[in-house]
C-alpha positions in Angstrom: 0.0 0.0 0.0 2.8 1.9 0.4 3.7 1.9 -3.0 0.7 3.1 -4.5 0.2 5.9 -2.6 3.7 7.3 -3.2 3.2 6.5 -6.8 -0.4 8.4 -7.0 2.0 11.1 -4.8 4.0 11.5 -7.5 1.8 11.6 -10.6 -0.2 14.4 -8.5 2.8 16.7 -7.8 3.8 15.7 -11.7 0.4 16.4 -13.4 0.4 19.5 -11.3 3.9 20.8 -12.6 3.5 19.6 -16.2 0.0 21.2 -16.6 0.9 25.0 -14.7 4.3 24.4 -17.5 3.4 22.6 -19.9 -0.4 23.4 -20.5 -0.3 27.1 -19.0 2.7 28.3 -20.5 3.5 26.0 -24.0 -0.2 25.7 -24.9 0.4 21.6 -24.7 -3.3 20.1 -24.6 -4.1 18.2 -21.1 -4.5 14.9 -22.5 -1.1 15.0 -23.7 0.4 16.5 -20.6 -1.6 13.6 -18.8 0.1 11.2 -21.1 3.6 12.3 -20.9 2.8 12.6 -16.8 1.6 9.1 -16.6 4.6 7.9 -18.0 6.8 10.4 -16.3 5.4 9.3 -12.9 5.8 5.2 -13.4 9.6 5.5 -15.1 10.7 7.7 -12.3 9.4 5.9 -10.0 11.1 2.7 -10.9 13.8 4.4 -10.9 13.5 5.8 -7.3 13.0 2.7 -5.7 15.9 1.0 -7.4 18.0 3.6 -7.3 17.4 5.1 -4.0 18.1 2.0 -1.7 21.5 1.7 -2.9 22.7 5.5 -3.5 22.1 8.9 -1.8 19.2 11.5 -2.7 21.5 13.7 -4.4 22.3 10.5 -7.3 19.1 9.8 -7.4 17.4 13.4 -8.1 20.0 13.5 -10.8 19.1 10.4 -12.8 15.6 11.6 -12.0 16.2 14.9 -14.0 18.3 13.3 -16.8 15.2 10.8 -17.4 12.7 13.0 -16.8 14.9 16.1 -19.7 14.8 12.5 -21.9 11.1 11.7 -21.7 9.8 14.8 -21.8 11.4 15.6 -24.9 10.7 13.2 -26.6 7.5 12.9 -26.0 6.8 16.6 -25.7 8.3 16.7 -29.2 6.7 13.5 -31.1 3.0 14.7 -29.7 3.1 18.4 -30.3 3.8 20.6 -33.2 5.5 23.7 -31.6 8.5 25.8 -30.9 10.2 26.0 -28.0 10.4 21.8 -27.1 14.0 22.4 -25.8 12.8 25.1 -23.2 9.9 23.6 -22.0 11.7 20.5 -21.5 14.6 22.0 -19.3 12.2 24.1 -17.2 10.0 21.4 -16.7 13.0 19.0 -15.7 14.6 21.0 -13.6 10.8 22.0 -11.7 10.4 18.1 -11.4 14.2 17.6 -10.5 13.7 20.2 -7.4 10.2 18.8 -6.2 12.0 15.2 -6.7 14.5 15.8 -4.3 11.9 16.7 -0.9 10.1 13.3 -2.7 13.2 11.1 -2.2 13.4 12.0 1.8 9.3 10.8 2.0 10.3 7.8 0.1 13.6 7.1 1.9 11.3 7.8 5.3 8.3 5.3 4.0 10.6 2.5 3.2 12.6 3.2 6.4 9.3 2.6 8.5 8.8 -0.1 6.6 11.5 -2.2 7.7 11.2 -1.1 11.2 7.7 -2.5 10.6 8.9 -5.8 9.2 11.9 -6.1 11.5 14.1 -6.2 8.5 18.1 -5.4 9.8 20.0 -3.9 7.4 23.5 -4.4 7.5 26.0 -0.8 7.2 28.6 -3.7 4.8 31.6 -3.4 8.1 31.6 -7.1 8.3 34.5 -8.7 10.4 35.8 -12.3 10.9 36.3 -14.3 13.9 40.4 -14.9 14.2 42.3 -17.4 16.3 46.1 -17.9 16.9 45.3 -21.6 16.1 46.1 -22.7 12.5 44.9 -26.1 12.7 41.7 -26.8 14.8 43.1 -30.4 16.1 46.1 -31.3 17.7 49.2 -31.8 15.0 51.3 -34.0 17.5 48.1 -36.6 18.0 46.9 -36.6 14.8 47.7 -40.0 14.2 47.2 -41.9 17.3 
């Protein structure tokens, strides 16, 4: 449950964005700007969750923004006939980059209290060994006998 409300989090805060900059200010019709959303929301997400457990929010906000520049392009430019792709795309990248970033500390917090929930211990990777002075667990001199 988790999961899907962080995922309908994000397509809100994204729909929101992409309509005020994409809709309001490139005159980009809503059903496209739900479209490009939609996908927007489920690709970054994916990414969040994969990305996020094993780097820092910092990483993750910036493969958010370099997939997010990618698929908004692309998409803003194959479903519209316009000027000014290239700028709508970098202002709406870098408005969903900064949002992104306060997203990734709910995210990291949710999955957080999720473990604690699950009693799930996460190791910090300082592992050590057990040592002894002992090479040989047996006796060499009665080996035989």
């Amino acid at each position: 449950m988790t999961h899907l409300k962080l995922l309908a989090l994000k397509f809100a805060f994204t729909l929101g964005i992409l309509f005020i900059i994409l809709g309001l200010g490139f005159d980009v019709s809503f059903r496209n700007v739900f479209l490009i959303s939609l996908v927007v929301s489920a690709l970054g997400y994916l990414g969040d969750v994969a990305i996020l457990s094993k780097t820092n929010n910092t990483m993750t906000t910036s493969g958010d923004f370099v997939l997010y520049f990618a698929v908004i392009y692309f998409m803003t430019d194959a479903l519209t006939v316009g000027v000014g792709v290239f700028e709508a795309t970098l202002i709406s990248a870098v408005s969903l980059a900064f949002c992104e970033y306060f997203f990734h500390q709910s995210v990291a917090r949710s999955f957080n209290q999720e473990k604690k929930k699950n009693h799930e211990v996460s190791s910090n990777g300082q592992l050590q060994t057990e040592a002894s002075e002992e090479l040989f667990p047996y006796d060499q001199e009665n080996k035989g006998k």
